[in-house]
mmCIF file as Biopython writes it, N, C-alpha, C and O atoms, coordinates in Angstrom:
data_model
#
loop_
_atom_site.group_PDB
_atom_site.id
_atom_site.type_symbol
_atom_site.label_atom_id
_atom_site.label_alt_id
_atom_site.label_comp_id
_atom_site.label_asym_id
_atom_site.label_entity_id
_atom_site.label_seq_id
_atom_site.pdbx_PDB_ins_code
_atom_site.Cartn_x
_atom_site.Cartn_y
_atom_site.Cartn_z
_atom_site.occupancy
_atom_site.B_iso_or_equiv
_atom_site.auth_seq_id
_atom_site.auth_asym_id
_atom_site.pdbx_PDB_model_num
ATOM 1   N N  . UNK A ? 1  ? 155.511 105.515 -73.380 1.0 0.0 1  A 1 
ATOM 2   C CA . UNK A ? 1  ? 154.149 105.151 -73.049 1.0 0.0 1  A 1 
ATOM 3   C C  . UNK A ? 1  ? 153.659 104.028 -73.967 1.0 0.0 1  A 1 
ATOM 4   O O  . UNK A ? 1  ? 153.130 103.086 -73.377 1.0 0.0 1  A 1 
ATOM 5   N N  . UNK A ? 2  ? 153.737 103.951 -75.321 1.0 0.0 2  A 1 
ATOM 6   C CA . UNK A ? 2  ? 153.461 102.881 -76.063 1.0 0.0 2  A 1 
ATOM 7   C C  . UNK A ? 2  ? 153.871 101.681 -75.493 1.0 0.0 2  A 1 
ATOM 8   O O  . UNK A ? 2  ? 152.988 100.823 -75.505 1.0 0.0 2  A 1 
ATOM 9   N N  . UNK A ? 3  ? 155.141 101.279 -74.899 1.0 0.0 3  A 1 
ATOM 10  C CA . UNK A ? 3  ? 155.433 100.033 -74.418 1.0 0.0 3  A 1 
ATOM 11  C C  . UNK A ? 3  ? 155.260 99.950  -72.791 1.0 0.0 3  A 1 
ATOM 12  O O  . UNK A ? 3  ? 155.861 99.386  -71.876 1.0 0.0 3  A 1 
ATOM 13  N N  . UNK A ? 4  ? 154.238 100.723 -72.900 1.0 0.0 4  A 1 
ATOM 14  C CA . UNK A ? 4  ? 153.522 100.209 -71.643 1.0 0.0 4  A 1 
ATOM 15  C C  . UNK A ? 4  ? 154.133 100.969 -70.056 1.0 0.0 4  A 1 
ATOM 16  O O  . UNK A ? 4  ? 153.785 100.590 -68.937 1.0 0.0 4  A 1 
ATOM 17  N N  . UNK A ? 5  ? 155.126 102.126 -70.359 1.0 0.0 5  A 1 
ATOM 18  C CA . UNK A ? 5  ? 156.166 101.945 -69.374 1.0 0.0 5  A 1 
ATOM 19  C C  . UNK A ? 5  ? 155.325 103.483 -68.631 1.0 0.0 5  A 1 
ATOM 20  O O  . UNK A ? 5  ? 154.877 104.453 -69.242 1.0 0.0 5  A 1 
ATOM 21  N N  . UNK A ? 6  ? 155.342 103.241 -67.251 1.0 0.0 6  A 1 
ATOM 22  C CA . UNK A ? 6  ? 154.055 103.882 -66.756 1.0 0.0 6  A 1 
ATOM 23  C C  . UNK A ? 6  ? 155.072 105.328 -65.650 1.0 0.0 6  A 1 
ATOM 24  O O  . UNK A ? 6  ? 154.515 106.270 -65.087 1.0 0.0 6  A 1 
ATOM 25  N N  . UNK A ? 7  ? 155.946 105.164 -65.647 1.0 0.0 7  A 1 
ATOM 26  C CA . UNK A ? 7  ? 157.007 106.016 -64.404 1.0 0.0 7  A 1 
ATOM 27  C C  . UNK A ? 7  ? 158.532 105.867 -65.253 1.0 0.0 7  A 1 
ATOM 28  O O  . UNK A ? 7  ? 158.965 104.953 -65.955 1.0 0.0 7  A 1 
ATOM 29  N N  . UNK A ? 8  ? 159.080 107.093 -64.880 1.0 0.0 8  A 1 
ATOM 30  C CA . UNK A ? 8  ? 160.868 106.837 -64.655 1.0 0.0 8  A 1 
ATOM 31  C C  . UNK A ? 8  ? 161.130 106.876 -63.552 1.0 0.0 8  A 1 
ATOM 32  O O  . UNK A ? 8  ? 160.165 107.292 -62.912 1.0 0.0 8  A 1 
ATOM 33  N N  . UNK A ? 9  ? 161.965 106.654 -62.950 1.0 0.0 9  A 1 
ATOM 34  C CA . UNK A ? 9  ? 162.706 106.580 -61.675 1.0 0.0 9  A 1 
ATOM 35  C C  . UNK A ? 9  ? 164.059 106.497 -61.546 1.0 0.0 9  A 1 
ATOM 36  O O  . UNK A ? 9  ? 164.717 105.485 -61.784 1.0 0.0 9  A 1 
ATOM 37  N N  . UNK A ? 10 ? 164.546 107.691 -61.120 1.0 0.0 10 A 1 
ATOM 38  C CA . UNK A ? 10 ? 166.607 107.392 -60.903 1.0 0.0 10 A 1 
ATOM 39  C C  . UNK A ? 10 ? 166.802 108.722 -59.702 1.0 0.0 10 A 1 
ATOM 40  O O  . UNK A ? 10 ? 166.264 109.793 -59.421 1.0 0.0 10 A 1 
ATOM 41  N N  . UNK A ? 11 ? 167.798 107.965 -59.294 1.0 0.0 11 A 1 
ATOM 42  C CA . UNK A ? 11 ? 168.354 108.443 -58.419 1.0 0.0 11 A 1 
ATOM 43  C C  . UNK A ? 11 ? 169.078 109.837 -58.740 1.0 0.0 11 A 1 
ATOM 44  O O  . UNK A ? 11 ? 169.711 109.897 -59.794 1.0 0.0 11 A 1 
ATOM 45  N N  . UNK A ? 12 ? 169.033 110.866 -57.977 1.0 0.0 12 A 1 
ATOM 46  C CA . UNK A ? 12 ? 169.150 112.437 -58.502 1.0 0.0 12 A 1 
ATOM 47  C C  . UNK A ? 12 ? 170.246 112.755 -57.508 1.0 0.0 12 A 1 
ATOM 48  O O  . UNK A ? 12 ? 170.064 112.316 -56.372 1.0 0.0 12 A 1 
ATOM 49  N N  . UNK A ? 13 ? 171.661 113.632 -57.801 1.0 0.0 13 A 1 
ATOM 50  C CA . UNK A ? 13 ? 172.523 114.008 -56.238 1.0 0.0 13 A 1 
ATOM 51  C C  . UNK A ? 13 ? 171.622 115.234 -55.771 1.0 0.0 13 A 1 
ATOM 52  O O  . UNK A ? 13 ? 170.959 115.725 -56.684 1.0 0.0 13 A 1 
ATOM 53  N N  . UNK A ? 14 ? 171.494 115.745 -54.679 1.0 0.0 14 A 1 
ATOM 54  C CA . UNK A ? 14 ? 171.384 116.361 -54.507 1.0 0.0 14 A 1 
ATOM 55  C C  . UNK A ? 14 ? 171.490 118.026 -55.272 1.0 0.0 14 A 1 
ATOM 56  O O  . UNK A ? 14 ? 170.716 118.983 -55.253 1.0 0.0 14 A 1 
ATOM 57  N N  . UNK A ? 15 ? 172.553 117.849 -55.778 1.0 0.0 15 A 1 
ATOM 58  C CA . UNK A ? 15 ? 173.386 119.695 -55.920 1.0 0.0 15 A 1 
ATOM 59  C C  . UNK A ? 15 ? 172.651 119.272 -57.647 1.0 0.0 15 A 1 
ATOM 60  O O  . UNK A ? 15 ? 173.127 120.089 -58.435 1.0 0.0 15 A 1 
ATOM 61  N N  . UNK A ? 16 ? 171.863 118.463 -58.255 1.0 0.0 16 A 1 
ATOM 62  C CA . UNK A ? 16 ? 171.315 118.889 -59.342 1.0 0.0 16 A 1 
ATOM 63  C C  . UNK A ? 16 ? 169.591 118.353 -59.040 1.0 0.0 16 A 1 
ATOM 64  O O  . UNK A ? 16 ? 168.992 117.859 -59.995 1.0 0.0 16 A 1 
ATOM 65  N N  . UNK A ? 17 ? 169.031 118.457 -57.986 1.0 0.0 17 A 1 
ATOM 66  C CA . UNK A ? 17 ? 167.705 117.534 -57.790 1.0 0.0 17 A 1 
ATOM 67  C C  . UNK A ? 17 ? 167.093 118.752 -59.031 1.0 0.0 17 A 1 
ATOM 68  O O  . UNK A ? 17 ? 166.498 118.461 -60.069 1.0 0.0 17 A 1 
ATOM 69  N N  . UNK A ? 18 ? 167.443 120.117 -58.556 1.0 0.0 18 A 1 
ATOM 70  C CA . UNK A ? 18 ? 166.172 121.462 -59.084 1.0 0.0 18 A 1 
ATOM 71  C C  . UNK A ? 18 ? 166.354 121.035 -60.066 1.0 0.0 18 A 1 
ATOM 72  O O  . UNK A ? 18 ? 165.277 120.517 -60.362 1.0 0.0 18 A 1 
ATOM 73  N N  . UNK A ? 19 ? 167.408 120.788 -61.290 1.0 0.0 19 A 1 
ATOM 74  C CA . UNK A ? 19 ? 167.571 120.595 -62.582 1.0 0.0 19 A 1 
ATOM 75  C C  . UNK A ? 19 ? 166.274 119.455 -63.112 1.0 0.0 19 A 1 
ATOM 76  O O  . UNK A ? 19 ? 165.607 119.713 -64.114 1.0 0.0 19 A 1 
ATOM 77  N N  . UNK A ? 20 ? 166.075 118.353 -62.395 1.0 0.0 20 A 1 
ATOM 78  C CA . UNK A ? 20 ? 165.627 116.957 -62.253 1.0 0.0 20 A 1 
ATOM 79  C C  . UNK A ? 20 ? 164.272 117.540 -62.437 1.0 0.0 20 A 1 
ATOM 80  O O  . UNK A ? 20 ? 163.503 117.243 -63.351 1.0 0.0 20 A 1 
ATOM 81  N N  . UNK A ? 21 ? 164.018 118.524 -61.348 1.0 0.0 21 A 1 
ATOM 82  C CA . UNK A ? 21 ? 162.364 118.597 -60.947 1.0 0.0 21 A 1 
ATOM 83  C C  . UNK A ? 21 ? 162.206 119.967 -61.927 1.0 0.0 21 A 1 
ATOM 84  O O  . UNK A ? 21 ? 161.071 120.177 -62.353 1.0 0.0 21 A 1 
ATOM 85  N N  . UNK A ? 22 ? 163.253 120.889 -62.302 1.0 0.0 22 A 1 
ATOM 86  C CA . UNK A ? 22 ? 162.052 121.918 -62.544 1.0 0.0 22 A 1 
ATOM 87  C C  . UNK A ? 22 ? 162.405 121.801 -64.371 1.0 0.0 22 A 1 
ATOM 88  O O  . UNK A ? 22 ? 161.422 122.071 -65.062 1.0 0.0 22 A 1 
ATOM 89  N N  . UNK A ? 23 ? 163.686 121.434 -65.138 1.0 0.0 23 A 1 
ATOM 90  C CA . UNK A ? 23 ? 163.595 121.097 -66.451 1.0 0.0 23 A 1 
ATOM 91  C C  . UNK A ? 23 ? 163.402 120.033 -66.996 1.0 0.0 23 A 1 
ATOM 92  O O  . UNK A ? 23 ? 163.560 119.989 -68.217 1.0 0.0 23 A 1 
ATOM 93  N N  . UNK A ? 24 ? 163.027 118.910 -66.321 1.0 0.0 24 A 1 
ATOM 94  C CA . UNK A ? 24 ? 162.773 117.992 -66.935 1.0 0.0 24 A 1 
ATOM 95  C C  . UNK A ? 24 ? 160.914 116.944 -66.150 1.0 0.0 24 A 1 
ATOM 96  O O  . UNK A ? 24 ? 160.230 116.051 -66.649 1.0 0.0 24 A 1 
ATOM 97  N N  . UNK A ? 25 ? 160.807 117.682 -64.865 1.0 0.0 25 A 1 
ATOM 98  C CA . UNK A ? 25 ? 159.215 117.317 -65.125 1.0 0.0 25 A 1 
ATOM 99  C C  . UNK A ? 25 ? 159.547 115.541 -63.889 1.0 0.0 25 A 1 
ATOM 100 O O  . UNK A ? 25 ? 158.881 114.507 -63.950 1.0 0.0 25 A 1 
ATOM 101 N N  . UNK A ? 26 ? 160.602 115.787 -63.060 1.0 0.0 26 A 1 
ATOM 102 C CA . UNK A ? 26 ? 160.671 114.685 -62.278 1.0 0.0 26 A 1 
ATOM 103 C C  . UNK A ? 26 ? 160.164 115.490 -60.835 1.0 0.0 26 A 1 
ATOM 104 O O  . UNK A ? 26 ? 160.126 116.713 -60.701 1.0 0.0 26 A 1 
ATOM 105 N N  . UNK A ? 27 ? 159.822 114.565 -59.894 1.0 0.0 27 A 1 
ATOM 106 C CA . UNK A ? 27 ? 159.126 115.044 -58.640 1.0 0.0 27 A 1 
ATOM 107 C C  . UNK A ? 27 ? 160.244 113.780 -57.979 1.0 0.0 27 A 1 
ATOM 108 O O  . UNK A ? 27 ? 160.616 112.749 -58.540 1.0 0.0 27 A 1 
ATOM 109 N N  . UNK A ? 28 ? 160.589 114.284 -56.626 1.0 0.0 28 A 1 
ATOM 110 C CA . UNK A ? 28 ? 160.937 113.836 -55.340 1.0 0.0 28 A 1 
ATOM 111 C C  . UNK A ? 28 ? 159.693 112.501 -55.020 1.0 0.0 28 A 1 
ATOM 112 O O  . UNK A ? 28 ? 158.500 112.772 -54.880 1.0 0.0 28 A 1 
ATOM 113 N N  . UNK A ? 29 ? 160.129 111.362 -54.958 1.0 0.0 29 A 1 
ATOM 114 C CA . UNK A ? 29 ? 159.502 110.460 -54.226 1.0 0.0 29 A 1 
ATOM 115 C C  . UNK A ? 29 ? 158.873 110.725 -53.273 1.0 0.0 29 A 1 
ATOM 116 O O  . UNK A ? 29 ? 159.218 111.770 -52.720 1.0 0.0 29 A 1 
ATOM 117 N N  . UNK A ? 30 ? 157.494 109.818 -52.530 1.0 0.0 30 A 1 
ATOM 118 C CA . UNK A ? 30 ? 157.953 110.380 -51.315 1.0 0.0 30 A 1 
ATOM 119 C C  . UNK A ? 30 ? 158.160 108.885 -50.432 1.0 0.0 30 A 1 
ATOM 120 O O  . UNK A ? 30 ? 157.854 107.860 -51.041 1.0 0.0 30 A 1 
ATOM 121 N N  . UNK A ? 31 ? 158.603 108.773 -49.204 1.0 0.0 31 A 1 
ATOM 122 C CA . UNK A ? 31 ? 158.791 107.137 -48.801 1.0 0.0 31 A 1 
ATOM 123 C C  . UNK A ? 31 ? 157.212 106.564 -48.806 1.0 0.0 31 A 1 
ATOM 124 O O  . UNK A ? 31 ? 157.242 105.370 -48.509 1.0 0.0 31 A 1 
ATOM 125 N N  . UNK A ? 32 ? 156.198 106.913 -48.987 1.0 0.0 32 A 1 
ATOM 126 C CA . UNK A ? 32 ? 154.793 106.072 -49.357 1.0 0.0 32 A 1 
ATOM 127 C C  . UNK A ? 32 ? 155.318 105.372 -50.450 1.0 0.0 32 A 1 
ATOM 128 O O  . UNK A ? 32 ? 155.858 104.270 -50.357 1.0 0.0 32 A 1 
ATOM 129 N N  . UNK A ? 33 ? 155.143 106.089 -51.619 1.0 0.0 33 A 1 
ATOM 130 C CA . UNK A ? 33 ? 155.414 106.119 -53.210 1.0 0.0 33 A 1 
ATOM 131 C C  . UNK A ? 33 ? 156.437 105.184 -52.872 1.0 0.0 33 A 1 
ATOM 132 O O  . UNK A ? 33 ? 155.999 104.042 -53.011 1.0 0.0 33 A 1 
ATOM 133 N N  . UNK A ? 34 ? 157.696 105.205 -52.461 1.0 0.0 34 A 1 
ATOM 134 C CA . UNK A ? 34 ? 158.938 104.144 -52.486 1.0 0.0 34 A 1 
ATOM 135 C C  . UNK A ? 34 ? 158.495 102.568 -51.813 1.0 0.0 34 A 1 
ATOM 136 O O  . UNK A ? 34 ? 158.828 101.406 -52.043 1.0 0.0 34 A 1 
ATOM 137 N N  . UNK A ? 35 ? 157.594 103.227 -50.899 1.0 0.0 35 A 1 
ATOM 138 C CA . UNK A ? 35 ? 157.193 101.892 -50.159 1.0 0.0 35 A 1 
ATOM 139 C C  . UNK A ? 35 ? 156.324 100.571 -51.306 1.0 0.0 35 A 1 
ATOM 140 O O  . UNK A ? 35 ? 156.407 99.346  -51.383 1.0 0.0 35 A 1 
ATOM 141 N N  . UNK A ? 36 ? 155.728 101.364 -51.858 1.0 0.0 36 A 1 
ATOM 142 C CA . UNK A ? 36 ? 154.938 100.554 -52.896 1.0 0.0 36 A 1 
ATOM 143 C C  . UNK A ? 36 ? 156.128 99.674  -54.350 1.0 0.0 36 A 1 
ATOM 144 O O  . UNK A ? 36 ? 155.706 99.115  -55.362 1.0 0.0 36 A 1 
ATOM 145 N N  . UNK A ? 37 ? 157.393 99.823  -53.994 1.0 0.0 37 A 1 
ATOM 146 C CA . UNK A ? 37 ? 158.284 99.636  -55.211 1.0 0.0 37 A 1 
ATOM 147 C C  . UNK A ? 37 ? 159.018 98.607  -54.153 1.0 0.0 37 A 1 
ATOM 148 O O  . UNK A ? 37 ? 160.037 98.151  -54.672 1.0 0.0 37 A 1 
ATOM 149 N N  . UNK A ? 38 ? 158.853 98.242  -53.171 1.0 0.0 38 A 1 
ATOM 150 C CA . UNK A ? 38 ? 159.794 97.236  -52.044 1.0 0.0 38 A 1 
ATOM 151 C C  . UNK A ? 38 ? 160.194 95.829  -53.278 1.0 0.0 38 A 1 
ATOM 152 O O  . UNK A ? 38 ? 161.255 95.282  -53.579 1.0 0.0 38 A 1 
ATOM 153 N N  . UNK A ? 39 ? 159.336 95.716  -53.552 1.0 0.0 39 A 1 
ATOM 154 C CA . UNK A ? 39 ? 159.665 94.146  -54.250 1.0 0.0 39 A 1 
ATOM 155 C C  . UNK A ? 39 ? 160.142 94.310  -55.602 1.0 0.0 39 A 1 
ATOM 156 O O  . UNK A ? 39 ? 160.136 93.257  -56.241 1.0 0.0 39 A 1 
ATOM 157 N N  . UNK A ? 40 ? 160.681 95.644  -56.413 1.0 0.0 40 A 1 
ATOM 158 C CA . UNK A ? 40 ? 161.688 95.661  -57.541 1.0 0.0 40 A 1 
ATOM 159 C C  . UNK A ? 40 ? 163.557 96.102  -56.790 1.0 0.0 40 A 1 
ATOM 160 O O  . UNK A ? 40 ? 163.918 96.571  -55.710 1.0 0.0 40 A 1 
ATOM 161 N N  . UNK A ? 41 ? 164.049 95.802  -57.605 1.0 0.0 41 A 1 
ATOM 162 C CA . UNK A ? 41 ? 165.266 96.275  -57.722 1.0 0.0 41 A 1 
ATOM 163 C C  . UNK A ? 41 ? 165.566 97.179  -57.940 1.0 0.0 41 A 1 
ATOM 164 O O  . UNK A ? 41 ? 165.200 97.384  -59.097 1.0 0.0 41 A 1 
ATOM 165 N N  . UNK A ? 42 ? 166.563 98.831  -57.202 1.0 0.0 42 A 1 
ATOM 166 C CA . UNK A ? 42 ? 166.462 99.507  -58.056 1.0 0.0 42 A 1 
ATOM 167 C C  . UNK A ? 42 ? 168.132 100.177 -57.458 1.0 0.0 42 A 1 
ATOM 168 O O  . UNK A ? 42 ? 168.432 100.348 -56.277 1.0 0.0 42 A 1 
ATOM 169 N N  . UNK A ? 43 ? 168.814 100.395 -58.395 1.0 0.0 43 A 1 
ATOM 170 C CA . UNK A ? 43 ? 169.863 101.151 -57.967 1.0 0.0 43 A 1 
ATOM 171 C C  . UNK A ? 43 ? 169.785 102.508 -57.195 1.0 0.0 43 A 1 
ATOM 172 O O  . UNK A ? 43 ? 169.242 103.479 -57.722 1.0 0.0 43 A 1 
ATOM 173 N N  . UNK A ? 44 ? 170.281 102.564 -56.054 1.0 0.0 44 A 1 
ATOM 174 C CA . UNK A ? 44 ? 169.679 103.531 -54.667 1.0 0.0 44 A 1 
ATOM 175 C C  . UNK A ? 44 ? 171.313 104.187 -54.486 1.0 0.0 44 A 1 
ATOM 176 O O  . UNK A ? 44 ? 171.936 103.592 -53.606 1.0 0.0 44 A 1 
ATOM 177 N N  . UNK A ? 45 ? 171.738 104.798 -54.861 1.0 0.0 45 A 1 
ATOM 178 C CA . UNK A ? 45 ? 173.218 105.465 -54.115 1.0 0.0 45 A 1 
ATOM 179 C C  . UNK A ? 45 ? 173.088 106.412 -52.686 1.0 0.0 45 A 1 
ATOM 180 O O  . UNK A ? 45 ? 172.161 107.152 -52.358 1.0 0.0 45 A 1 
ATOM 181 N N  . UNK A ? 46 ? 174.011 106.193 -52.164 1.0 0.0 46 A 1 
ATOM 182 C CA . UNK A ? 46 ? 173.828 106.929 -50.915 1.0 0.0 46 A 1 
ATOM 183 C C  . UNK A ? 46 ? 173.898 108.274 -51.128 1.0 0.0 46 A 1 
ATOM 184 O O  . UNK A ? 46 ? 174.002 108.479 -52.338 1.0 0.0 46 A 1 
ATOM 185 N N  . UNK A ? 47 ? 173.889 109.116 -50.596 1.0 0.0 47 A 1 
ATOM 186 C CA . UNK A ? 47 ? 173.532 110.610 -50.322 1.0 0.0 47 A 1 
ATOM 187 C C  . UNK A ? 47 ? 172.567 111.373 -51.830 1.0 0.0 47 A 1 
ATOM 188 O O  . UNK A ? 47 ? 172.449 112.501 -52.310 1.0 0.0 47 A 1 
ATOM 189 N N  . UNK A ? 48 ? 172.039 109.982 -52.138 1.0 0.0 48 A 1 
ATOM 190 C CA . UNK A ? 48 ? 170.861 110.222 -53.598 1.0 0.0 48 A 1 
ATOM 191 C C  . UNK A ? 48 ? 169.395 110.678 -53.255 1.0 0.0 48 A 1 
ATOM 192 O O  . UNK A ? 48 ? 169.226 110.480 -52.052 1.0 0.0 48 A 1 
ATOM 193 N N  . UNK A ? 49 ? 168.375 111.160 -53.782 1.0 0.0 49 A 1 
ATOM 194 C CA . UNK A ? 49 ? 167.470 111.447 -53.281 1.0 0.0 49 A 1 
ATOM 195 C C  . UNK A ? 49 ? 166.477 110.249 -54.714 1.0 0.0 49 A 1 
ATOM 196 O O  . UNK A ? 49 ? 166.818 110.519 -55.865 1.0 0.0 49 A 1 
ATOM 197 N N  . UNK A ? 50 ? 165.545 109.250 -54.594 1.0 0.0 50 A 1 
ATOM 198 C CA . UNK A ? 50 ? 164.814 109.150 -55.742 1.0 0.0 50 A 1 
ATOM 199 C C  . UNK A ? 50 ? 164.005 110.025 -55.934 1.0 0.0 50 A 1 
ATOM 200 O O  . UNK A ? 50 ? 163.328 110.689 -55.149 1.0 0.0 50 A 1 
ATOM 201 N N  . UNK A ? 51 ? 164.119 110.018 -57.496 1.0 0.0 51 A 1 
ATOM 202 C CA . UNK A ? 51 ? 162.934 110.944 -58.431 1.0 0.0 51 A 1 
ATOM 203 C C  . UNK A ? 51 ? 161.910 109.813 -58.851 1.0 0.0 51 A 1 
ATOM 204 O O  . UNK A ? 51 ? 161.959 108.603 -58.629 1.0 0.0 51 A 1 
ATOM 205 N N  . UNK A ? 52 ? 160.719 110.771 -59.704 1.0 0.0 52 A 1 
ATOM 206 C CA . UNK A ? 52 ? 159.928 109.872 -60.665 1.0 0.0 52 A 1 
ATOM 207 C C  . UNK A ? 52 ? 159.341 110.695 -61.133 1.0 0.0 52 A 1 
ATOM 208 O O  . UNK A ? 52 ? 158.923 111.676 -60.518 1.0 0.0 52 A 1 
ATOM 209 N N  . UNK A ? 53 ? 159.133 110.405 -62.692 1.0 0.0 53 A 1 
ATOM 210 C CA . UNK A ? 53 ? 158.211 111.165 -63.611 1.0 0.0 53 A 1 
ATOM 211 C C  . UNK A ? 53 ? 157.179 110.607 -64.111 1.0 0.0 53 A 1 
ATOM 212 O O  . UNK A ? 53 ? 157.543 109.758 -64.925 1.0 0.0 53 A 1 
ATOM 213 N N  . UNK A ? 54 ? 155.819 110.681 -64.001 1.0 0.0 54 A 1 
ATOM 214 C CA . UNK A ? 54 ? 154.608 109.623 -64.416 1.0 0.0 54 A 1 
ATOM 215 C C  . UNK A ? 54 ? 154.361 109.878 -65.339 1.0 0.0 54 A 1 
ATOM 216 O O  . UNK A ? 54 ? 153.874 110.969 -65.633 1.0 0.0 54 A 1 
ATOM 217 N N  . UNK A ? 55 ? 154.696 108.640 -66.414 1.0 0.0 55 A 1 
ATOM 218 C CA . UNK A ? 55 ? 154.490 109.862 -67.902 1.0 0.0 55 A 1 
ATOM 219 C C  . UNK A ? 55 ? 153.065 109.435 -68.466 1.0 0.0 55 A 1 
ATOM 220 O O  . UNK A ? 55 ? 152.595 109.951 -69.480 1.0 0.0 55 A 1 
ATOM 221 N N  . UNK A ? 56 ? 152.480 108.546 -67.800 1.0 0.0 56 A 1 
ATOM 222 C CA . UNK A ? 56 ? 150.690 109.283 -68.060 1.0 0.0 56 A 1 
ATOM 223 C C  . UNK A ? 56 ? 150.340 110.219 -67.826 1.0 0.0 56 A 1 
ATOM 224 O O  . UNK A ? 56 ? 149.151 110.408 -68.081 1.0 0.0 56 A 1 
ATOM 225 N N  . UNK A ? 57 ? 151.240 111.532 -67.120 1.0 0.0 57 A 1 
ATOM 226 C CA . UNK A ? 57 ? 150.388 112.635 -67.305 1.0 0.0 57 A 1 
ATOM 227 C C  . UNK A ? 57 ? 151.097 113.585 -68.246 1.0 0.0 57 A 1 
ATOM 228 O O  . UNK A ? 57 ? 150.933 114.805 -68.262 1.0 0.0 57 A 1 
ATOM 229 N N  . UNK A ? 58 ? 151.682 113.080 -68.812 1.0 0.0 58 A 1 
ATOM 230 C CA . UNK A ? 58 ? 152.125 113.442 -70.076 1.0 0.0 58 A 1 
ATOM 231 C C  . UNK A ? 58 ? 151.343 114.116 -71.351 1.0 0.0 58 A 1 
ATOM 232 O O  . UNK A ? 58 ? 151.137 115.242 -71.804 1.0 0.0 58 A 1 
ATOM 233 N N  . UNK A ? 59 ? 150.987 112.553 -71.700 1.0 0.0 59 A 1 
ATOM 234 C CA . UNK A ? 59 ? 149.751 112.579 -72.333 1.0 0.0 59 A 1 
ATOM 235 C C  . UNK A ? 59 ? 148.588 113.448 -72.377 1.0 0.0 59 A 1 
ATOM 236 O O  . UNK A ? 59 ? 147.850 113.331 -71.398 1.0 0.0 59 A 1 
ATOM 237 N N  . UNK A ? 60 ? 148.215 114.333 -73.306 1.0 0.0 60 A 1 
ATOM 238 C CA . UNK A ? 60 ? 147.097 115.834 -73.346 1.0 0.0 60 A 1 
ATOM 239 C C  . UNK A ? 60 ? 146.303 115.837 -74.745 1.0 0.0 60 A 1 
ATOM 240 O O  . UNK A ? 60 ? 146.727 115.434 -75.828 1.0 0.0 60 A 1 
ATOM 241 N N  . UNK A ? 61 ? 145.388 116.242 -74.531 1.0 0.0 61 A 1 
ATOM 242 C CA . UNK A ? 61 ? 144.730 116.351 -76.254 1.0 0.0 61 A 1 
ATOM 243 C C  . UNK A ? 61 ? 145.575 117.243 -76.799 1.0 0.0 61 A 1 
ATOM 244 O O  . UNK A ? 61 ? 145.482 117.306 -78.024 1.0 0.0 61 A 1 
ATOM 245 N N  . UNK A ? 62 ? 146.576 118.140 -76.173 1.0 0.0 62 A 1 
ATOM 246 C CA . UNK A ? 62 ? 147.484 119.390 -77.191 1.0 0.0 62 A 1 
ATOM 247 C C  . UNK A ? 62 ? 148.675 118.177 -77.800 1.0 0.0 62 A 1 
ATOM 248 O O  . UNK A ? 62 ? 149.244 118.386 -78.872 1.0 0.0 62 A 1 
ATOM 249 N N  . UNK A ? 63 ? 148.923 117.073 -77.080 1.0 0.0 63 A 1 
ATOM 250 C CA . UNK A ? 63 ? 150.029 116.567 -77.772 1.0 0.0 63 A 1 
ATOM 251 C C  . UNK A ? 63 ? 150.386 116.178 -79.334 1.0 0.0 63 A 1 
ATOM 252 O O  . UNK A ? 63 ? 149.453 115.686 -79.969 1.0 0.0 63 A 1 
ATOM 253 N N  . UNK A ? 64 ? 151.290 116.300 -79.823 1.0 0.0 64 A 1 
ATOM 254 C CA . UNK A ? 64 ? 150.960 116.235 -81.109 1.0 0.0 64 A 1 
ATOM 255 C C  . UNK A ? 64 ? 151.848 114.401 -81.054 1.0 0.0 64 A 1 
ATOM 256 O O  . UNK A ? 64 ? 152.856 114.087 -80.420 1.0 0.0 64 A 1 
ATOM 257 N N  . UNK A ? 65 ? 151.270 113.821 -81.661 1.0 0.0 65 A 1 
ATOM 258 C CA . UNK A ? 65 ? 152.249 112.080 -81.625 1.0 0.0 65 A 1 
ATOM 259 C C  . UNK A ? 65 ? 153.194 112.030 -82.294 1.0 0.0 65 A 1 
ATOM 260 O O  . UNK A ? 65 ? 153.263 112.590 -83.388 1.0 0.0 65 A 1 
ATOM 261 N N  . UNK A ? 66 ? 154.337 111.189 -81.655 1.0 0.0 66 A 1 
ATOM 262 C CA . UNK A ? 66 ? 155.602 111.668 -82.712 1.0 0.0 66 A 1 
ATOM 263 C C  . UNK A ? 66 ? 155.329 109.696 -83.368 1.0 0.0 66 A 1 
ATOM 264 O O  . UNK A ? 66 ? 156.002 108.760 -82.936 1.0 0.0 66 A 1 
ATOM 265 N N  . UNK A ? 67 ? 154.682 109.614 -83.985 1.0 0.0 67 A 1 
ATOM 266 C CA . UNK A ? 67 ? 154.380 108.227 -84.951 1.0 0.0 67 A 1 
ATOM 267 C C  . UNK A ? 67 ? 154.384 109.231 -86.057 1.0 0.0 67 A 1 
ATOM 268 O O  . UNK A ? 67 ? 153.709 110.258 -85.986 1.0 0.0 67 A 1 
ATOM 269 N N  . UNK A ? 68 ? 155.143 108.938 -87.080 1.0 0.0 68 A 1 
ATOM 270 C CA . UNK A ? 68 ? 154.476 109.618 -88.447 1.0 0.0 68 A 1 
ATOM 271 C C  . UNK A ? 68 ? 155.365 110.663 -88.362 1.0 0.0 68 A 1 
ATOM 272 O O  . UNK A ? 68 ? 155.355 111.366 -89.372 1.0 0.0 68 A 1 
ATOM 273 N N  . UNK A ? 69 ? 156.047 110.967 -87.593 1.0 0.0 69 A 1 
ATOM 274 C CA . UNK A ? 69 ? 157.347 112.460 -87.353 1.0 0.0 69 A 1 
ATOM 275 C C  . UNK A ? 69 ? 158.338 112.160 -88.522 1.0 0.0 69 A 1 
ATOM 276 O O  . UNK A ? 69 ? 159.312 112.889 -88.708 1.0 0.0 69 A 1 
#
């Protein structure tokens, strides 16, 4: 988040998407959301599903900052 970086995004196989979405905090695209990314580049493999994690909502008054860790 400090350098500005607002989403992750990668391509997930299938037989580990749950891993993607339920331990690490990524959600299933949906083709709206993809539609709005037409004009970047992004490595797409076939039988892949995209993820993305918005890590502005990350960010909470409980967080503790790792500056100073």
């Amino acid at each position: 988040m400090k350098l500005d970086v607002e989403r992750l995004v990668l391509p997930a196989v299938p037989s580990v998407l749950e891993t993607w979405t339920n331990s690490f905090g990524f959600a299933k695209m949906t083709i709206h959301e993809r539609s709005q990314f037409l004009g970047y580049t992004f490595l797409d493999f076939e039988g892949t599903v995209m993820c993305q994690k918005l890590l502005m909502n990350i960010a909470s008054s409980d967080s503790v900052p790792l500056i100073g860790m």
